[in-house]
C-alpha positions as CSV (number, residue, x, y, z in Angstrom):
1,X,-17.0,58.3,89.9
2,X,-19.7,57.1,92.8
3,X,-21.7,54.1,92.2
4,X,-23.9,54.0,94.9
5,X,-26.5,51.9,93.6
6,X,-29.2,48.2,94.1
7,X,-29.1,45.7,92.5
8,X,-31.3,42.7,92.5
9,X,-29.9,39.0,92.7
10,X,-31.3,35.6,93.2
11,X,-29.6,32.5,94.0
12,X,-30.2,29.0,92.5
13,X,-28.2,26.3,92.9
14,X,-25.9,25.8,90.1
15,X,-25.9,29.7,89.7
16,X,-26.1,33.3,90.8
17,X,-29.0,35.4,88.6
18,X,-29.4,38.7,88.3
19,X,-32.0,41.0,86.8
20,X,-31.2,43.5,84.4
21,X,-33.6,46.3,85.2
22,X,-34.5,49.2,82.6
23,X,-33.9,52.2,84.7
24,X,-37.0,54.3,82.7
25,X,-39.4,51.8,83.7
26,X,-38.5,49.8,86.6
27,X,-39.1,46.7,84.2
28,X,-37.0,43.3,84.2
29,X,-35.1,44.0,80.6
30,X,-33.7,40.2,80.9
31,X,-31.9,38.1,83.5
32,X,-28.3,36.7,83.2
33,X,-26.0,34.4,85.3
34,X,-23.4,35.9,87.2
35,X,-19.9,33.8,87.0
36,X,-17.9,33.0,90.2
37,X,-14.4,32.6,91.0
38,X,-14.2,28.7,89.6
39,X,-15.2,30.6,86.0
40,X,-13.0,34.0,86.5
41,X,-9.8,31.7,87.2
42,X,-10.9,29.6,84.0
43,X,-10.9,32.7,81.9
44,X,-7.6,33.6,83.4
45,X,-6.1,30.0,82.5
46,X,-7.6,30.5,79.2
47,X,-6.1,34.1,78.4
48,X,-2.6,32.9,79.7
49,X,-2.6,29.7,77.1
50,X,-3.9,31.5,74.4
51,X,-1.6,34.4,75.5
52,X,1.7,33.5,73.9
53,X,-0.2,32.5,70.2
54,X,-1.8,36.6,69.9
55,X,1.6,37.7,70.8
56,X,3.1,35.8,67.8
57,X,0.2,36.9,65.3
58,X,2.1,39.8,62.9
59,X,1.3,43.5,63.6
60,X,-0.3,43.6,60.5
61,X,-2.4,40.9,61.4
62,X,-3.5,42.0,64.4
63,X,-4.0,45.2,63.1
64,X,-6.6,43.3,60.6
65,X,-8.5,41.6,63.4
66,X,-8.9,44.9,65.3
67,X,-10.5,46.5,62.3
68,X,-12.7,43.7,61.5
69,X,-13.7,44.1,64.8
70,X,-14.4,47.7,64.9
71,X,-16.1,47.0,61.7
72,X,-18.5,44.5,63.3
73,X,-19.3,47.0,66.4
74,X,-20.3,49.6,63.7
75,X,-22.4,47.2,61.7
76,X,-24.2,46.8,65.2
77,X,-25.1,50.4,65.9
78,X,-28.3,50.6,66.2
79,X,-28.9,46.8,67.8
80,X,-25.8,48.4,70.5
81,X,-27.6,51.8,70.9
82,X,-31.2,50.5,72.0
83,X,-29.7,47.5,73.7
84,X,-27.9,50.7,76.0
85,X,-30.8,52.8,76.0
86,X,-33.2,50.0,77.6
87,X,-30.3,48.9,79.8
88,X,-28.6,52.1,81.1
89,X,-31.3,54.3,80.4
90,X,-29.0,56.5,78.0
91,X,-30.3,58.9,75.9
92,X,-30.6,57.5,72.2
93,X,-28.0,60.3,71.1
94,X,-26.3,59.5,74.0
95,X,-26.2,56.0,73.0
96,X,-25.3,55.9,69.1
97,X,-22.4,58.7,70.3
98,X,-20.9,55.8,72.9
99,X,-21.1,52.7,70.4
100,X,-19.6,55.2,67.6
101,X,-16.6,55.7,70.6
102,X,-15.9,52.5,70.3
103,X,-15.8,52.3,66.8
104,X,-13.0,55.7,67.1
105,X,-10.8,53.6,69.6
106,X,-10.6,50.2,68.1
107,X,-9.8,51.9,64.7
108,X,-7.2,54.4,66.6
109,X,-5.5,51.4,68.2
110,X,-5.7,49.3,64.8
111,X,-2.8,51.5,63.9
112,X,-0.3,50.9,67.1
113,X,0.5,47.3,67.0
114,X,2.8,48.7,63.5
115,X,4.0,51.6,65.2
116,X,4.7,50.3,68.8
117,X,8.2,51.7,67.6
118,X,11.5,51.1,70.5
119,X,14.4,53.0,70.1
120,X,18.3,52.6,69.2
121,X,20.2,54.3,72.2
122,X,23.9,55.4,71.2
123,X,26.1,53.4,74.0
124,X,29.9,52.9,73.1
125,X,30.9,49.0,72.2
126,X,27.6,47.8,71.0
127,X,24.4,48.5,69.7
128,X,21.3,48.9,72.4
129,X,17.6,48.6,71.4
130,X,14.9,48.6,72.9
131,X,11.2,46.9,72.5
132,X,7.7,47.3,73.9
133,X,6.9,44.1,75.7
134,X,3.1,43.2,76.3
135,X,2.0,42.6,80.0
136,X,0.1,39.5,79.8
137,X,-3.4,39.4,80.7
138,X,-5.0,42.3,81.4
139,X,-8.2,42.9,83.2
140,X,-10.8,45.7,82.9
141,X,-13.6,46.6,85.3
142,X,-16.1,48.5,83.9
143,X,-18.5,51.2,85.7
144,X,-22.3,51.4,85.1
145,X,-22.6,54.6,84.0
146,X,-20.4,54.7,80.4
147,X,-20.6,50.8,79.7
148,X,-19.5,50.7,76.1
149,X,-16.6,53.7,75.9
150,X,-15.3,52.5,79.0
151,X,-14.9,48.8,77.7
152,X,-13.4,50.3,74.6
153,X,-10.6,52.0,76.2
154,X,-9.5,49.5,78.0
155,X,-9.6,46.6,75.6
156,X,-8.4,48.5,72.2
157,X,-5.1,49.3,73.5
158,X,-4.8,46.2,75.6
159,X,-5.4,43.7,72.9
160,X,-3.0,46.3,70.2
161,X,-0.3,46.0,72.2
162,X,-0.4,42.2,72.3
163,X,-1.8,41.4,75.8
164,X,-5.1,39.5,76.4
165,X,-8.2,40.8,78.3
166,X,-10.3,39.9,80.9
167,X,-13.2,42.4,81.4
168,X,-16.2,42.5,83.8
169,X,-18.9,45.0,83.3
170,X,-20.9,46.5,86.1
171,X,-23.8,44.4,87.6
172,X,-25.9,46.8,86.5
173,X,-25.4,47.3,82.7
174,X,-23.6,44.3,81.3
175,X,-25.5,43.9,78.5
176,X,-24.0,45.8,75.9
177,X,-20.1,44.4,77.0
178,X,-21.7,40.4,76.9
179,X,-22.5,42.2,72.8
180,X,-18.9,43.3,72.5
181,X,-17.3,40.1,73.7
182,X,-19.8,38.0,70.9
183,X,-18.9,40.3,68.3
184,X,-15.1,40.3,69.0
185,X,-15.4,36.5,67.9
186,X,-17.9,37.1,65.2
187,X,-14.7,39.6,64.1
188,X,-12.2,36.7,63.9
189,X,-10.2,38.2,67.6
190,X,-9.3,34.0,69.0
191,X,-11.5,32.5,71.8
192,X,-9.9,33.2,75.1
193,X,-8.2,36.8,73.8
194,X,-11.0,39.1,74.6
195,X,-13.5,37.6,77.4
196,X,-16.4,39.3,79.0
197,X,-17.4,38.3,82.6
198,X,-20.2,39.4,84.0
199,X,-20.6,39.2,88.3
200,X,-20.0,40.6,91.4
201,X,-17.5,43.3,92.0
202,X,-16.7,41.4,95.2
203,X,-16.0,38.3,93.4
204,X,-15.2,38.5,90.3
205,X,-13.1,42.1,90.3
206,X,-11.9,41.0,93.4
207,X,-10.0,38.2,91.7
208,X,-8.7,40.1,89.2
209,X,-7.1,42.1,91.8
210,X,-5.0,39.1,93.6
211,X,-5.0,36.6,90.6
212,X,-1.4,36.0,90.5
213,X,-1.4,35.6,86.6
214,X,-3.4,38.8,85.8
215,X,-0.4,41.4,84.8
216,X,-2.6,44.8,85.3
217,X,-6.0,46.2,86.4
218,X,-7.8,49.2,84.7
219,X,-10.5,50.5,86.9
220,X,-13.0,53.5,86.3
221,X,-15.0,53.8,89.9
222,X,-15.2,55.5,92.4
223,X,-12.0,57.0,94.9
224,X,-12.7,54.6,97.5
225,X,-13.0,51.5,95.8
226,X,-9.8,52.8,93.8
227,X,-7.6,52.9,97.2
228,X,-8.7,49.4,98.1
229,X,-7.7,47.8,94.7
230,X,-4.3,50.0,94.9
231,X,-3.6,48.5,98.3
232,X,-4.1,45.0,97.2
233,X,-2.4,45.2,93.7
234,X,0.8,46.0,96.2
235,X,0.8,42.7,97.3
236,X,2.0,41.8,93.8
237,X,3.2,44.7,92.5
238,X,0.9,44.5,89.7
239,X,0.1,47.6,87.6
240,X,-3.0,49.9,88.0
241,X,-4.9,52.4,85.8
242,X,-7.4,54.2,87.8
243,X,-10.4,56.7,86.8
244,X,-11.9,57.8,90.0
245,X,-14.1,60.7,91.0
246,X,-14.2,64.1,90.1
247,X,-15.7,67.6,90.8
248,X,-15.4,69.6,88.2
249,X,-15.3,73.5,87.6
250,X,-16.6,75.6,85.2
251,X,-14.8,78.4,85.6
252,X,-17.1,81.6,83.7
253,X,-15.4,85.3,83.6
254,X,-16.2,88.4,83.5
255,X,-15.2,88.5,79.8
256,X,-16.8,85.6,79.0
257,X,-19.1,85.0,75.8
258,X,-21.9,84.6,78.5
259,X,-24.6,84.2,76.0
260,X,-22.7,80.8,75.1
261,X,-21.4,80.0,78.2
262,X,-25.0,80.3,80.0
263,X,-26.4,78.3,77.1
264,X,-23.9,75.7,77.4
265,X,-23.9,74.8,81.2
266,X,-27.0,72.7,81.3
267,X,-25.5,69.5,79.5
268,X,-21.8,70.2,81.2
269,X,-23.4,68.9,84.2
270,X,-26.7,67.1,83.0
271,X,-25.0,64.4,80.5
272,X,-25.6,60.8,81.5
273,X,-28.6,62.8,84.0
274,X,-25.4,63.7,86.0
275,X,-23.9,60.6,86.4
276,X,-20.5,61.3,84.7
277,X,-17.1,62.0,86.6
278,X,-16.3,64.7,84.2
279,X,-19.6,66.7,85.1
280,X,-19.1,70.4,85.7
281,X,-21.1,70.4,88.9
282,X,-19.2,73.3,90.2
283,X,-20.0,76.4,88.4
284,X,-17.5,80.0,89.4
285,X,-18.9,83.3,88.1
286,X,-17.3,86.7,88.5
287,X,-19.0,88.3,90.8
288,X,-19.7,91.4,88.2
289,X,-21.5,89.1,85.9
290,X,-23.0,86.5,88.7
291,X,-26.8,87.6,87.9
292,X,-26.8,88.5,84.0
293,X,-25.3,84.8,84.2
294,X,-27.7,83.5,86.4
295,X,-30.5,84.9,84.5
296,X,-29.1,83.4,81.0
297,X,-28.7,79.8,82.6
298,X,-32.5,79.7,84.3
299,X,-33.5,80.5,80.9
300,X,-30.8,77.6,78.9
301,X,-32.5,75.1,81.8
302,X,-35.9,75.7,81.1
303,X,-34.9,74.3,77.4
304,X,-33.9,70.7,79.0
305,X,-36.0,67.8,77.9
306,X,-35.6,65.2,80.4
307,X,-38.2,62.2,79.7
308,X,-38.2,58.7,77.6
309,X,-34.3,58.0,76.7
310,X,-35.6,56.6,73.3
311,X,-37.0,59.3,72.3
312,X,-34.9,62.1,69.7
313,X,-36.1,65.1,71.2
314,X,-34.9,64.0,74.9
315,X,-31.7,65.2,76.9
316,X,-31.7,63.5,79.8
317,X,-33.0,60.2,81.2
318,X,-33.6,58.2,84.6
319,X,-30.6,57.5,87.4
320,X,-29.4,54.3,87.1
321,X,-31.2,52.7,90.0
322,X,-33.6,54.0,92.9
323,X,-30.3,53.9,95.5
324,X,-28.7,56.4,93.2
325,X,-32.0,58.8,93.3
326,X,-32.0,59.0,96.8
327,X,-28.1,59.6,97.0
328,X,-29.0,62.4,94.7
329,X,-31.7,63.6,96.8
330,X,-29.9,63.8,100.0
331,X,-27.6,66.1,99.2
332,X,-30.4,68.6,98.0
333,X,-32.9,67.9,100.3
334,X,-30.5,67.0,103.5
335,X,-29.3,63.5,104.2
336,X,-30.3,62.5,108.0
337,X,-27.0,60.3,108.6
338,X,-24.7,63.0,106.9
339,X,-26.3,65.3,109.6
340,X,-26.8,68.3,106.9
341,X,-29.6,70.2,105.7
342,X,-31.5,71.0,102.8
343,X,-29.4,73.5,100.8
344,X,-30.8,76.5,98.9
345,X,-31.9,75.7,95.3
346,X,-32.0,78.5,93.1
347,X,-34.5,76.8,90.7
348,X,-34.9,73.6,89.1
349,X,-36.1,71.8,85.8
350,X,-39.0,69.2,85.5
351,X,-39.1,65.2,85.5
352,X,-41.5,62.9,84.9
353,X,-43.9,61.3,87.6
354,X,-44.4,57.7,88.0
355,X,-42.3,54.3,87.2
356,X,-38.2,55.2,86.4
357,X,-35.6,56.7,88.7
358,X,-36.2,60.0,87.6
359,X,-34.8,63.8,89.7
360,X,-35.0,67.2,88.0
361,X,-32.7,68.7,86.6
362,X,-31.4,71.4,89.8
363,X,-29.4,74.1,90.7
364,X,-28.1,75.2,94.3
365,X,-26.5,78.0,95.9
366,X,-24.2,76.8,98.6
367,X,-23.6,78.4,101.7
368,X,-20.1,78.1,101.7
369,X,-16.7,76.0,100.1
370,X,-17.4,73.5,103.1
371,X,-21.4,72.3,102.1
372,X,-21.4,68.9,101.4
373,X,-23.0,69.8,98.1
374,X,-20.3,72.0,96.9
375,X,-17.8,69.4,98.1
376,X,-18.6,66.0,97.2
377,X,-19.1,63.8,94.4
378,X,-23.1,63.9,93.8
379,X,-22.9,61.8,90.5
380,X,-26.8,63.1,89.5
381,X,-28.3,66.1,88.3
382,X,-26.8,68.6,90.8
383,X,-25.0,71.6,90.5
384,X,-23.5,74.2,92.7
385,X,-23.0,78.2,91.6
386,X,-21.0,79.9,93.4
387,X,-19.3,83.7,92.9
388,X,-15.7,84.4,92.7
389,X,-14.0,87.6,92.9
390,X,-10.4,87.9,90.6
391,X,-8.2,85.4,88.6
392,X,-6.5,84.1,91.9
393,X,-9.5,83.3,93.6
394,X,-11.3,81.5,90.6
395,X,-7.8,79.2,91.0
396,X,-7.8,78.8,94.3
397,X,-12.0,77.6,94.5
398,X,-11.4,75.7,91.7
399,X,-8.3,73.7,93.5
400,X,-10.2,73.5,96.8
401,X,-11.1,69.9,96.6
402,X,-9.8,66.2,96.7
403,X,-10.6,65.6,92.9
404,X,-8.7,66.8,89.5
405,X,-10.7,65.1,86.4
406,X,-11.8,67.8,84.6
407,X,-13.2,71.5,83.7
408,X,-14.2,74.7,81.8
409,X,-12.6,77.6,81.4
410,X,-14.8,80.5,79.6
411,X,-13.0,83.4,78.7
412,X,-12.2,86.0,76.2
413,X,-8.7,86.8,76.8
414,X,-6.1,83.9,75.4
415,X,-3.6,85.0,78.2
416,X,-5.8,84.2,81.1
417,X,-7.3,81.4,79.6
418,X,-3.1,80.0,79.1
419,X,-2.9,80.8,83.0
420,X,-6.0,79.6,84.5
421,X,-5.8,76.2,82.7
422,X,-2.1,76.1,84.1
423,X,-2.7,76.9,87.4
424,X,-6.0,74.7,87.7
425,X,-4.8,71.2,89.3
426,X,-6.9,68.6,86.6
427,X,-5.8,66.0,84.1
428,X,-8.5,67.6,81.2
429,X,-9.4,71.2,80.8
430,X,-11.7,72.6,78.0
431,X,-11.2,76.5,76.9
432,X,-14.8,77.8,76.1
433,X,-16.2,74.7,75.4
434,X,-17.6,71.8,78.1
435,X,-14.8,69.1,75.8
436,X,-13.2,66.1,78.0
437,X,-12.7,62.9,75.9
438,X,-11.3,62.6,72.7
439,X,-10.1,59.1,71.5
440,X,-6.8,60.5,70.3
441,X,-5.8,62.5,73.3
442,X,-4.7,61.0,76.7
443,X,-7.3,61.3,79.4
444,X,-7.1,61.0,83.1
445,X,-6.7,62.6,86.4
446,X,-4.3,64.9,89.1
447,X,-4.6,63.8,93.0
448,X,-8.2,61.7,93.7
449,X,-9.2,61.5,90.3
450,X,-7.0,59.0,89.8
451,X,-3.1,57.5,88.4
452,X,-2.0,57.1,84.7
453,X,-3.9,58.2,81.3
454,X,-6.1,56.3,79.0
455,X,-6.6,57.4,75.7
456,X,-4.4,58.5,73.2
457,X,-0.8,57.6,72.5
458,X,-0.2,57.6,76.1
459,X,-2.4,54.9,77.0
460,X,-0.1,51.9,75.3
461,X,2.3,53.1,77.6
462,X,0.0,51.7,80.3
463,X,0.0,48.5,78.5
464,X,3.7,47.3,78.0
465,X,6.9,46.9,79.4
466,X,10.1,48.4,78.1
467,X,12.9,46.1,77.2
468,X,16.4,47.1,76.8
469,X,18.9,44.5,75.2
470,X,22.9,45.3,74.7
471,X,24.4,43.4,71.8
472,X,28.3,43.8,71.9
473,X,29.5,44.5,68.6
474,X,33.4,44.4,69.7
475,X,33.7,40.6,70.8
């Protein structure tokens, strides 16, 4: 996911402060010191000492803490929800749904550390076991635009399967993860398991990377940033989970509900005001049915509420910073030094004037497979409609890009649906509905989109090593 964004940082001189800015109003929420490398490295230290004493703490034990602290995070709801809301400029819905995630997750993974089960492999002479080893310390960088679920799915399995956690939020919304980290101790998880950094991806993520002692990194980011961590976790061989872009299709047939389907589109591609890597901002009709549909989702968009984040009745709030509006607005209204130009917008919703990073809600009509638009990762409220003749071609469009997150497939006939989501190269597909993330299945990405699966029973996977030991029965 793209996070183009500003940020605003001053230096003093025993620290590095940076204002936290309320994307809906341009105002200075609060302002927080940024750690260095001096303090990453001591949190690292810390997590390895304290490493070997969560290890020995009993399943059942651990199990307790991580319930307590899913306990605490749900007490916290609403203190979590506005906190994200002034921070991130999430929708209040929006932001009662994410702390709520991370209630799901730390209760899902409450269960594994009791059923992080090895196996007993028939071998003649002996008997041969196996165990699920925990990594170490772990580190999790966290994205701007989901800053609570992210944080939840990389700590909750971490921390179950006995490792400890070092996790930095995104300069721009580290608010509600500096929350998460207090409350983890309020919960009774041991100073130095679970610790919350907030700084410079340069700096601080940067050391994750090549700290010798930190086992793994989970990333969520975008593709490019992904590549350069991958090259440098080579140096030590040291494990990667990464949740890149995406470019998503919603794939709408001629046999299609299109009533649904029309009504439906909007929020695929306008939750989070765009900035989600799961975002359906490709849309495929039949050709047959391209203006009935059309018609139905010009009428679905003129519903969209897009306005103060705090308030019920809204859908969709600001972008995240004013760098991120005009990212937005260069691939609608042509970007000088990506030598393109304007595209055709079918129509478009409204915004509101004045102070917040605000861009309507709008829809375009490509020229071709190769516009920029249709192409790339716009991460705002952008999305492209295109026609599509048969079964084949739907696949083929749909394949026609570097990314594999996510999609939609709306259709009437089980068959096709069965072949369509087969043939479509992405990690998470939805049949008539706009569905991506569920706590209890694994999520993740094919090519661009990114390596290995959070969520889920997979994700523990992620998070330990397999042991094998051979004990000779016949000496």
């Amino acid at each position: 996911m793209s996070t183009t964004t500003t940020t605003t940082t001053t230096t003093h001189a025993d620290a590095v402060r940076h204002d936290v800015i309320n994307p809906a109003t341009e105002q200075v929420v609060t302002t927080i010191d940024l750690v260095g490398v001096e303090e990453t490295d001591a949190a690292v230290a810390r997590a390895v000492e304290v490493g070997p004493a969560w290890r020995a703490v009993s399943p059942a034990d651990r199990a307790m803490l991580l319930r307590r602290f899913a306990d605490a995070v749900e007490a916290a709801t609403d203190d979590l929800a506005a906190l994200e809301v002034t921070n991130s400029g999430h929708t209040i819905g929006n932001a009662r749904w994410e702390v709520g995630n991370v209630v799901n997750v730390l209760r899902y993974y409450s269960a594994a550390p009791e059923r992080l089960f090895g196996r007993q492999i028939p071998v003649a002479g002996g008997l041969d076991v196996t165990f699920k080893e925990p990594l170490g310390v772990v580190s999790v960088i966290v994205p701007w635009n989901f800053p609570m679920p992210i944080s939840g799915w990389g700590l909750a399995p971490a921390l179950a399967a006995g490792n400890t956690v070092v996790l930095k939020p995104a300069e721009l919304t580290p608010l509600t993860a500096i929350r998460l980290g207090e409350l983890a101790l309020d919960a009774g998880i041991p100073d130095g398991v679970f610790t919350v950094l907030p700084g410079k991806g340069s700096v601080v993520g940067e050391r994750f990377v090549t700290h010798p002692d930190v086992r793994k990194v989970c990333f969520t980011g975008s593709t490019p940033v992904g590549q350069g961590i991958m090259r440098k976790a080579a140096d030590q061989l040291k494990r990667v989970t990464l949740e890149l872009g995406g470019k998503s299709a919603n794939i709408v047939f001629a046999d299609a509900d299109l009533d649904a389907a029309a009504a439906s589109a909007p929020m695929s591609f306008l939750d989070n005001a765009g900035q989600d890597c799961c975002a359906r901002t490709r849309i495929l009709v039949q050709r047959s049915v391209f203006d009935a549909f059309m018609e139905r989702f010009e009428q679905a968009m003129s519903q969209v509420v897009v306005g103060d984040p705090g308030d019920e009745a809204t859908h969709m709030g600001p972008l995240i910073s004013a760098g991120q509006r005009e990212t937005v607005r260069g691939f609608v209204e042509g970007a000088a030094d990506a030598g393109d130009a304007p595209v055709d917008v079918a129509f478009r919703g409204a915004a509101p004037e004045g102070a917040g990073w605000w861009y309507p809600p709008t829809v375009v009509l490509p020229r071709s497979t190769q516009d920029r638009v249709w192409r790339e990762e716009v991460f705002g409220p952008v999305v492209s409609v295109m026609a599509f003749d048969d079964e084949a071609d739907a696949i083929a469009k749909a394949n026609d890009t570097a990314y594999g997150l996510s999609g939609s497939i709306w259709t009437g006939d089980v068959g096709r649906a069965i072949r369509v989501a087969r043939g479509v190269e992405a990690g998470n597909l939805s049949v008539n509905s706009h569905s991506s993330v569920r706590y209890s299945t694994p999520f993740g990405g094919f090519k661009a989109s990114g390596i290995g699966r959070e969520l889920g029973p997979d994700a523990l996977d992620a998070f330990t090593e397999v042991k094998n030991v051979f004990i000779n029965t016949e000496a």
